[in-house]
DOTI-482251 format. One record per atom (N, C-alpha, C, O): residue in one letter; atom name; x, y, z. Coordinates in steps of 0.2 Angstrom, whole numbers. Layout:
a CA X Y Z .
...
END
This chain:
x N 37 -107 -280 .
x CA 33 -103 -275 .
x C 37 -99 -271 .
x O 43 -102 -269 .
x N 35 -94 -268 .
x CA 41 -89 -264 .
x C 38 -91 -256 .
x O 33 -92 -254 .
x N 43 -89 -252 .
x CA 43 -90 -246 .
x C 35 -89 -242 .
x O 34 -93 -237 .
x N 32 -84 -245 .
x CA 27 -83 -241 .
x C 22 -88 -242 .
x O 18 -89 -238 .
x N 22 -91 -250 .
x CA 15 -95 -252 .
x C 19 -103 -248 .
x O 16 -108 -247 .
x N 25 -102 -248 .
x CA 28 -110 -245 .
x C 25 -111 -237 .
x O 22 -116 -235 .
x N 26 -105 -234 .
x CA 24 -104 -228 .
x C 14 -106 -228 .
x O 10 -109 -225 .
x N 13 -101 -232 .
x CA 5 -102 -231 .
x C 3 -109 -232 .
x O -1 -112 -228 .
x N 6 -113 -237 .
x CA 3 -120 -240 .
x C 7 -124 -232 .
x O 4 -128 -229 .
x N 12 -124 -230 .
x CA 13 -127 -225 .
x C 8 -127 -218 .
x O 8 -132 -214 .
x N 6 -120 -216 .
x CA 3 -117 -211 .
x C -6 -120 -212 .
x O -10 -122 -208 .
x N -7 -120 -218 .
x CA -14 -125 -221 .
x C -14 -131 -219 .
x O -18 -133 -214 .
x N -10 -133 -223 .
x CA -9 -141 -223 .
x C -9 -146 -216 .
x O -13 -151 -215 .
x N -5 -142 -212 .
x CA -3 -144 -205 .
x C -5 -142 -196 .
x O -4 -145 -191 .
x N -7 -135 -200 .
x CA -11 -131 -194 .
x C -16 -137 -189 .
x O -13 -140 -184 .
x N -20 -138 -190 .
x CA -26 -143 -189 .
x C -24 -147 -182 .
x O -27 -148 -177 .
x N -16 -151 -187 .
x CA -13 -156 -183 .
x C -9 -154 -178 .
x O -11 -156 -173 .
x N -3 -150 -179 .
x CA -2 -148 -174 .
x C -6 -144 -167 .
x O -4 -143 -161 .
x N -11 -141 -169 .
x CA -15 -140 -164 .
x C -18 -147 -160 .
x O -17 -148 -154 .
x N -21 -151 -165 .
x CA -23 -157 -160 .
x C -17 -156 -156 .
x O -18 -152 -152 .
x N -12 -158 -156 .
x CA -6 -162 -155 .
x C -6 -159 -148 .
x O -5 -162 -142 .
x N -7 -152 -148 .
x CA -7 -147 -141 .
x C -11 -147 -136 .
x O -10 -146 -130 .
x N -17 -147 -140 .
x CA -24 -150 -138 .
x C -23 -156 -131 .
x O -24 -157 -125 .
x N -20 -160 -135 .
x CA -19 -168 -129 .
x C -16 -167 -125 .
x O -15 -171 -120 .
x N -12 -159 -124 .
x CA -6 -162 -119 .
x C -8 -153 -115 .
x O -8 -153 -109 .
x N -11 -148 -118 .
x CA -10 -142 -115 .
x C -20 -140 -114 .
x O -25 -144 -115 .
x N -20 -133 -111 .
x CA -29 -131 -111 .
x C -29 -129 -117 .
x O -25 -128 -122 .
x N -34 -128 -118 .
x CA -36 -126 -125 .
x C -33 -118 -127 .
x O -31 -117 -132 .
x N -31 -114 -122 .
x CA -29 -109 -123 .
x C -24 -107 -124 .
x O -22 -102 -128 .
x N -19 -113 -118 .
x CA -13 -116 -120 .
x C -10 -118 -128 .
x O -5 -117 -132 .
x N -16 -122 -129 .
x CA -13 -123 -135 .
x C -13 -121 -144 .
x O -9 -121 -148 .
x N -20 -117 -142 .
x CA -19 -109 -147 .
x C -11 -106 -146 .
x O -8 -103 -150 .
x N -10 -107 -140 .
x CA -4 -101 -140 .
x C 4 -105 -144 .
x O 9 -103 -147 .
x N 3 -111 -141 .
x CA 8 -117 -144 .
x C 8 -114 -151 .
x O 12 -110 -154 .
x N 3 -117 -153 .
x CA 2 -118 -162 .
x C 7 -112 -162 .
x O 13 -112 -165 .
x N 4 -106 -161 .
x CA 6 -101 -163 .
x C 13 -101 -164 .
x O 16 -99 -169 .
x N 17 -103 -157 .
x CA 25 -102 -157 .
x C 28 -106 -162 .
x O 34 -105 -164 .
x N 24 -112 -164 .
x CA 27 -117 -168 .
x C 28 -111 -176 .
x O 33 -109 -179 .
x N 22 -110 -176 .
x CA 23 -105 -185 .
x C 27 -100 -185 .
x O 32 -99 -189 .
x N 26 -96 -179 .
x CA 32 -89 -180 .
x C 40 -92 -179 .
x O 44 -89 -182 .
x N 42 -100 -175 .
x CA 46 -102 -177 .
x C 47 -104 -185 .
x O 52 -102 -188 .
x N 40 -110 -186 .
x CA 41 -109 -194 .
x C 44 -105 -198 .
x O 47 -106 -203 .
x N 42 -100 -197 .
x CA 42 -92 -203 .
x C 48 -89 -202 .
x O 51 -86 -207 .
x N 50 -90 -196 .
x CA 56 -88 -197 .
x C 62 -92 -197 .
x O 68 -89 -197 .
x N 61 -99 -198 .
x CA 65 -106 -201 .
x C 66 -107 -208 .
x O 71 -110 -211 .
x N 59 -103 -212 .
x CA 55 -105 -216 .
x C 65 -109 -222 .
x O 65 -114 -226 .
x N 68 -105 -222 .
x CA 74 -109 -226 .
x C 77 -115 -225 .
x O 80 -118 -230 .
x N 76 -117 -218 .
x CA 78 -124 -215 .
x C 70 -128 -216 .
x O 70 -133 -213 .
x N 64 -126 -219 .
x CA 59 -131 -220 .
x C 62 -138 -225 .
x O 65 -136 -230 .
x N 61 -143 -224 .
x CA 64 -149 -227 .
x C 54 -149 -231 .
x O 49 -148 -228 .
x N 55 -151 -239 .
x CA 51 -152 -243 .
x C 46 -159 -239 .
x O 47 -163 -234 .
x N 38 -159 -243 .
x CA 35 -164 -241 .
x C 36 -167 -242 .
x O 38 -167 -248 .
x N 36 -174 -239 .
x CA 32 -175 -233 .
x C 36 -177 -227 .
x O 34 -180 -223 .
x N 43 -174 -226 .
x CA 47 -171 -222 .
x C 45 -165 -217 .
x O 46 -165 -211 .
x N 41 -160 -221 .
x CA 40 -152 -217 .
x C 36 -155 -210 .
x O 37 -152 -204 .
x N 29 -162 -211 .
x CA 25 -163 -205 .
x C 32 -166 -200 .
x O 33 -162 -195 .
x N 35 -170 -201 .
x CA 38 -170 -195 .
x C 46 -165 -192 .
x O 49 -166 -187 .
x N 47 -159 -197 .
x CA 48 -154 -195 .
x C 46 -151 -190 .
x O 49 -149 -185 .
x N 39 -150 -192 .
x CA 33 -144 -188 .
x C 35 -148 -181 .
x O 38 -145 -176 .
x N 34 -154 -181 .
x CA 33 -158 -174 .
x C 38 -158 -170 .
x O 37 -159 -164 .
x N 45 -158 -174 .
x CA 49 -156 -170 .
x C 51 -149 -166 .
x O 54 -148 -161 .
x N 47 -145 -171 .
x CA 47 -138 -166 .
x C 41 -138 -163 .
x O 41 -132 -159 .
x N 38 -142 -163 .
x CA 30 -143 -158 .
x C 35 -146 -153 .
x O 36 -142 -149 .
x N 37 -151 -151 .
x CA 39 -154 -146 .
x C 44 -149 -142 .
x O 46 -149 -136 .
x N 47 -144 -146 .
x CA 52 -140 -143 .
x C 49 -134 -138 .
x O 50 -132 -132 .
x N 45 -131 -142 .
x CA 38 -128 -137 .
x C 38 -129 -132 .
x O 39 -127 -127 .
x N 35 -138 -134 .
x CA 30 -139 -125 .
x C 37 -140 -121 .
x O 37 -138 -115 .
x N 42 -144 -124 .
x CA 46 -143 -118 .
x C 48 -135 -115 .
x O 46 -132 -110 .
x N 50 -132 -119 .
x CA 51 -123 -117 .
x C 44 -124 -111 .
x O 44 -126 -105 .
x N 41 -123 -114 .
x CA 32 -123 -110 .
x C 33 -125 -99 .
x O 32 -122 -94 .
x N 37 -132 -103 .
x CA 34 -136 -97 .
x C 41 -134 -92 .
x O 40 -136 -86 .
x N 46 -131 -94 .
x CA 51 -130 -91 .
x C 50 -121 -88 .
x O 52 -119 -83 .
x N 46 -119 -92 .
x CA 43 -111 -89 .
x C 39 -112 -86 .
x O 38 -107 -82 .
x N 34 -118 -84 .
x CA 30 -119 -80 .
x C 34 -121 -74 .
x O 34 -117 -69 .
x N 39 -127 -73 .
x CA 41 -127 -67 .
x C 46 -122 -64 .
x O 46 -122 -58 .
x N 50 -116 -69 .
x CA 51 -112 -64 .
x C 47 -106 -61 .
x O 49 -103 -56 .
x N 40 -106 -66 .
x CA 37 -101 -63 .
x C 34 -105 -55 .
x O 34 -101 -50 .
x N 32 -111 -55 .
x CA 30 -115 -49 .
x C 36 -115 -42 .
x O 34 -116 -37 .
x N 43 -114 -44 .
x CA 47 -113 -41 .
x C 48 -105 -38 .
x O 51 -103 -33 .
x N 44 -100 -43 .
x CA 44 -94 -40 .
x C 40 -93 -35 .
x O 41 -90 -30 .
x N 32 -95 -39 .
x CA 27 -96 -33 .
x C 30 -101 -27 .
x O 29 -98 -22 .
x N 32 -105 -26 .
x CA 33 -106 -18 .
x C 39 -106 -15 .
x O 41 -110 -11 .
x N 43 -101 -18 .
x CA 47 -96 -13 .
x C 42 -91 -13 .
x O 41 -90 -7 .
x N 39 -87 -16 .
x CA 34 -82 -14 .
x C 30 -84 -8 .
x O 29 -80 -4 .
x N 28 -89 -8 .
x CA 25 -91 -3 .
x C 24 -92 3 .
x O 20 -92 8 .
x N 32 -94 3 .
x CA 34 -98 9 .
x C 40 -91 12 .
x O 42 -91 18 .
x N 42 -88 9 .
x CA 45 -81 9 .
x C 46 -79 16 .
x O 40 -78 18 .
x N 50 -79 20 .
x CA 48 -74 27 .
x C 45 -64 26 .
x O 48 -61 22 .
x N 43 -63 29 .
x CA 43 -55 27 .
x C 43 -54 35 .
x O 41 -57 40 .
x N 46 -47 35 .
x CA 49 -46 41 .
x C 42 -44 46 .
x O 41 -47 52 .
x N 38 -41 44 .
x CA 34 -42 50 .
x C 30 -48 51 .
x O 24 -48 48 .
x N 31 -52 52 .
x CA 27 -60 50 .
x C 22 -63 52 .
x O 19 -68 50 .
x N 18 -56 58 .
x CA 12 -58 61 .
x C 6 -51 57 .
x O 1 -50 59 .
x N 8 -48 49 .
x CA 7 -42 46 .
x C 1 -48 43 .
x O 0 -54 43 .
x N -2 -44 43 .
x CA -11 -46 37 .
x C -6 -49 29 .
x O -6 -54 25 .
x N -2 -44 29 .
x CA 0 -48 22 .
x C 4 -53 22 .
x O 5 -56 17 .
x N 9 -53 27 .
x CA 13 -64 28 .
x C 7 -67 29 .
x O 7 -71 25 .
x N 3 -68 31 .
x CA -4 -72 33 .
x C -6 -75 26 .
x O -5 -81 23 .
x N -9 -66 23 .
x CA -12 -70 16 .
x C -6 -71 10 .
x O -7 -71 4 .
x N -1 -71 12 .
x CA 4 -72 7 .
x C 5 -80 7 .
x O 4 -83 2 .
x N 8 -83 13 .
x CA 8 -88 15 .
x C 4 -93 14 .
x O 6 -99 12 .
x N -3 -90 14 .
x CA -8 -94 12 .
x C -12 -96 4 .
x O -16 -101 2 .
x N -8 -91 1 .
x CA -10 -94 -4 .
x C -8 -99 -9 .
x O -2 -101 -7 .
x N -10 -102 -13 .
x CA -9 -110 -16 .
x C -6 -105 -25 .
x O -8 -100 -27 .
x N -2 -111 -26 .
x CA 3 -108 -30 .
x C -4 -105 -36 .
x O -3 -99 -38 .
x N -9 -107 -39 .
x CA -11 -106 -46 .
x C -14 -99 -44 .
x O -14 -94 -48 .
x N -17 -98 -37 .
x CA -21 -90 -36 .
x C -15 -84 -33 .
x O -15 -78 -33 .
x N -10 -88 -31 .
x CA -5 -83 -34 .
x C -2 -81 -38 .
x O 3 -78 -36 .
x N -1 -82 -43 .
x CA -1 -81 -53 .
x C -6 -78 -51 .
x O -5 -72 -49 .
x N -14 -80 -52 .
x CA -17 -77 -51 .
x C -16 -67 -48 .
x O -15 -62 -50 .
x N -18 -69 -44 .
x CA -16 -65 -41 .
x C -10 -58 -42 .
x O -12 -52 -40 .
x N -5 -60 -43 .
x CA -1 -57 -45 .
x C 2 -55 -51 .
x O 8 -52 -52 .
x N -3 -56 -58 .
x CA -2 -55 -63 .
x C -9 -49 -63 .
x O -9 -46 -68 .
x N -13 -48 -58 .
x CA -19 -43 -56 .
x C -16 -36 -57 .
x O -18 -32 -60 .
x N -10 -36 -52 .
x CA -5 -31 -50 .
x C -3 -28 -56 .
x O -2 -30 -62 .
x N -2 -21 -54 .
x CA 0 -17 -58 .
x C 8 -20 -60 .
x O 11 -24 -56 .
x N 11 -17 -65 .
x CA 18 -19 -65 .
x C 23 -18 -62 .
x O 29 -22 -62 .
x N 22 -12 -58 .
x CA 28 -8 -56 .
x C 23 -12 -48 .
x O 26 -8 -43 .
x N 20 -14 -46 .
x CA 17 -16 -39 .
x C 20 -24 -41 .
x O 22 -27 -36 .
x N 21 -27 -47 .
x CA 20 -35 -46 .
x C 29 -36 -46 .
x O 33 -40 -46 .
x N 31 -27 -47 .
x CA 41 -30 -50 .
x C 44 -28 -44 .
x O 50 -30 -43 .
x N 39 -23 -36 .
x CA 42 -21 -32 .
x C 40 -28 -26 .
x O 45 -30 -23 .
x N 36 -31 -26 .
x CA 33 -40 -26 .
x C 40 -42 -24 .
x O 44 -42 -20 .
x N 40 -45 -32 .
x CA 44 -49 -34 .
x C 54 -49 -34 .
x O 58 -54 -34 .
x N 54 -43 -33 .
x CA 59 -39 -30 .
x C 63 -41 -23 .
x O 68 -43 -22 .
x N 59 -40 -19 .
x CA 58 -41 -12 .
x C 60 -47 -10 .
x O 64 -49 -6 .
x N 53 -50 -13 .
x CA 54 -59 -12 .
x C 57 -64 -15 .
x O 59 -69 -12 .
x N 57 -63 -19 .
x CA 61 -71 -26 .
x C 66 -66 -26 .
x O 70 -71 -27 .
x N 70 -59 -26 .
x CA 76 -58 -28 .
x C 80 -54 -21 .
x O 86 -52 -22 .
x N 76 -54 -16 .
x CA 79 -52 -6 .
x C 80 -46 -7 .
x O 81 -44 -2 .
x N 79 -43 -12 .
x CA 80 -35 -12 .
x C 80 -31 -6 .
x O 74 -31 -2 .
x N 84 -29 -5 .
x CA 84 -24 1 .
x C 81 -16 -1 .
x O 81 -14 -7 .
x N 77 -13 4 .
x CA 74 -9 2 .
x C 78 -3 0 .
x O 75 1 -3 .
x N 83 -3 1 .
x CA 87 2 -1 .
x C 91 1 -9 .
x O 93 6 -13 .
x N 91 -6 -10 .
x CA 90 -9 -16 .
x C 86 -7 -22 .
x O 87 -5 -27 .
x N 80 -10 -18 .
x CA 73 -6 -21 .
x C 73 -1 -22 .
x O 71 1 -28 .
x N 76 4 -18 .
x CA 76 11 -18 .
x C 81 13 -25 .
x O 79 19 -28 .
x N 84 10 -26 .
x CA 90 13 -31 .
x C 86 11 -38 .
x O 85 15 -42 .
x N 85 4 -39 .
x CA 81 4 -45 .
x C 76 8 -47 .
x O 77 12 -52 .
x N 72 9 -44 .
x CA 66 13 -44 .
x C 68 20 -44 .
x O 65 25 -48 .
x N 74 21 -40 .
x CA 74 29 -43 .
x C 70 34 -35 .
x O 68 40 -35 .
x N 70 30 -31 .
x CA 65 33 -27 .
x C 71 34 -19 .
x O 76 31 -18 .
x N 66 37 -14 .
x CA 71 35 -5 .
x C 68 27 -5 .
x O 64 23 -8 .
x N 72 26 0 .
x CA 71 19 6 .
x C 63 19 8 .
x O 60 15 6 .
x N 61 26 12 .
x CA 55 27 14 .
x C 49 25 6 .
x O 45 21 6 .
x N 50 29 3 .
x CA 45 29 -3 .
x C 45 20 -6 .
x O 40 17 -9 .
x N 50 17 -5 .
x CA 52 10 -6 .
x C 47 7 -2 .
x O 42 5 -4 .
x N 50 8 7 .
x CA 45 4 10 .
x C 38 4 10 .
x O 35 -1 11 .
x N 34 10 8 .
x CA 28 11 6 .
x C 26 9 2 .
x O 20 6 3 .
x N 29 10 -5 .
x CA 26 6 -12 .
x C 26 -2 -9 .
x O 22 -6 -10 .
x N 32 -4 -5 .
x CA 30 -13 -5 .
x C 26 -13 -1 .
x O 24 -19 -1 .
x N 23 -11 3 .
x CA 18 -12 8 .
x C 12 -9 5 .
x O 8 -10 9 .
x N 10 -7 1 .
x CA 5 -4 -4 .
x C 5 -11 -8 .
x O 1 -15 -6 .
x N 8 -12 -10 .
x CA 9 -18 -15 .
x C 7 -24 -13 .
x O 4 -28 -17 .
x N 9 -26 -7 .
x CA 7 -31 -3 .
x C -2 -31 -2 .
x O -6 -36 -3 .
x N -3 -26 -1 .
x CA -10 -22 1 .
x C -15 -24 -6 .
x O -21 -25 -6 .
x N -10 -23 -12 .
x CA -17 -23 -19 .
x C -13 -30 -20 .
x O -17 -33 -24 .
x N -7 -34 -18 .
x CA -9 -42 -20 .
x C -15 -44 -15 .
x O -19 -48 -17 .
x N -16 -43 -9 .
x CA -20 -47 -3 .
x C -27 -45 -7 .
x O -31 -50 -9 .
x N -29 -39 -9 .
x CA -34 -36 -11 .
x C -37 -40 -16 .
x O -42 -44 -15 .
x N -34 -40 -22 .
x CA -33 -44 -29 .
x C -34 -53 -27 .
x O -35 -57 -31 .
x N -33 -54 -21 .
x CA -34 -62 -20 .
x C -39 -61 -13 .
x O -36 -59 -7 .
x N -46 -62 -15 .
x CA -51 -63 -8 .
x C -50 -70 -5 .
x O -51 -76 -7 .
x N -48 -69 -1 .
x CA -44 -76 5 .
x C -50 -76 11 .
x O -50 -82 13 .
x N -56 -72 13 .
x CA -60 -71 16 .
x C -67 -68 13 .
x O -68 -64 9 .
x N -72 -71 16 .
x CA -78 -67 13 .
x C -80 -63 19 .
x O -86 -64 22 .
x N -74 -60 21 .
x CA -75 -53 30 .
x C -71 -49 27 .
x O -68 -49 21 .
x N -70 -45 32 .
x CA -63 -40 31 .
x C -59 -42 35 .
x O -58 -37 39 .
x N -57 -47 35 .
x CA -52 -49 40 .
x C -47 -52 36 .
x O -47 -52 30 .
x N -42 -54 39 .
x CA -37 -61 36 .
x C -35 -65 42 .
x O -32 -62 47 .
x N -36 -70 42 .
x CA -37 -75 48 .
x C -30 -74 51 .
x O -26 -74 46 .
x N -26 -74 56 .
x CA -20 -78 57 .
x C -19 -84 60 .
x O -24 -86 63 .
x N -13 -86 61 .
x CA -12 -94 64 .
x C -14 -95 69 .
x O -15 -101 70 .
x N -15 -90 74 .
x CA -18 -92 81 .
x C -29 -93 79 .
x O -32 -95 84 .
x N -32 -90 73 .
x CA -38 -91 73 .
x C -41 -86 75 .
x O -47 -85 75 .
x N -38 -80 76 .
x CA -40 -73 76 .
x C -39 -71 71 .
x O -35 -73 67 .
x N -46 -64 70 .
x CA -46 -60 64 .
x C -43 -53 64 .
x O -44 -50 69 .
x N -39 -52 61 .
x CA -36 -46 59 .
x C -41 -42 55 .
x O -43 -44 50 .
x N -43 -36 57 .
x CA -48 -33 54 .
x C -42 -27 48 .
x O -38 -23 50 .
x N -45 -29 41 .
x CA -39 -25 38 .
x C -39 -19 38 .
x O -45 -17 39 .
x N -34 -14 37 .
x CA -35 -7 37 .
x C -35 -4 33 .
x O -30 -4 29 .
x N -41 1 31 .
x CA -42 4 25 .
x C -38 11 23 .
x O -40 15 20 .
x N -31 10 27 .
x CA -27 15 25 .
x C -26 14 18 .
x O -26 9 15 .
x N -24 21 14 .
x CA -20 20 7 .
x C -14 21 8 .
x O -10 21 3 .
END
């Protein structure tokens, strides 16, 4: 049998189980996506597959290597979220340190995966890498001023992207509203 029918009879056989297997520990979308990394790793192993009844506990060792990968990009993504979070931004009393501050790490993913990309890299930039605006300015290709603009627009469509109020407001820590400004 050649590689490809090796790989199908294996992907048959096995598929089923290693999804439960992801099923128990991951969401179910999580774990469609699991399965998936184990086969593309399979297929591209497929010369180091060890014959039946060896291969099932092959798969599973690359099943377990997944979820760790997985759970190891989960914690540093949660480590990014709460430096984003907790992040100072220089005007600290602005509508967007308020709803920055306040959001809980899963609606910030959220939220910031809403962002456009060159809005979620100018973000991310800033905050999790201290980027100086003149910094920003060089990657981008752009002045300082067009820098500080796009991040303040950016801030503007992550606050947007995450309804923190059902006003137009954003609360701050003294309990006053800030009424937001519909500038672009």
């Amino acid at each position: 049998m050649d590689t490809s029918g090796q790989f199908r009879a294996l992907y048959e056989e096995h598929q089923p189980q290693v999804l439960a297997y992801f099923l128990r520990r991951l969401s179910r979308d999580d774990a469609v996506e699991a399965t998936a990394d184990v086969f593309l790793t399979a297929w591209r192993r497929m010369d180091d597959a060890p014959p039946e009844p060896e291969a099932k506990l092959w798969l599973f060792g690359i099943a377990r290597n997944v979820l760790r990968n997985r759970q190891r990009s989960g914690r540093r993504r949660h480590r990014l979220v709460s430096r984003i979070a907790t992040a100072p931004i220089p005007t600290a009393e602005s509508a967007e340190a308020v709803a920055i501050g306040q959001l809980r790490d899963g609606e910030l993913v959220t939220a910031l995966n809403q962002l456009r990309r060159t809005d979620r890299e100018i973000v991310l930039l800033r905050l999790w890498e201290g980027a100086s605006y003149p910094e920003i300015a060089a990657l981008l290709g752009c002045s300082r001023h067009a820098a500080e603009q796009r991040y303040a627009k950016a801030l503007r469509r992550l606050r947007s992207a995450f309804p923190r109020t059902g006003h137009a407001g954003v609360t701050h820590p003294t309990g006053h509203v800030q009424e937001q400004s519909h500038e672009s």
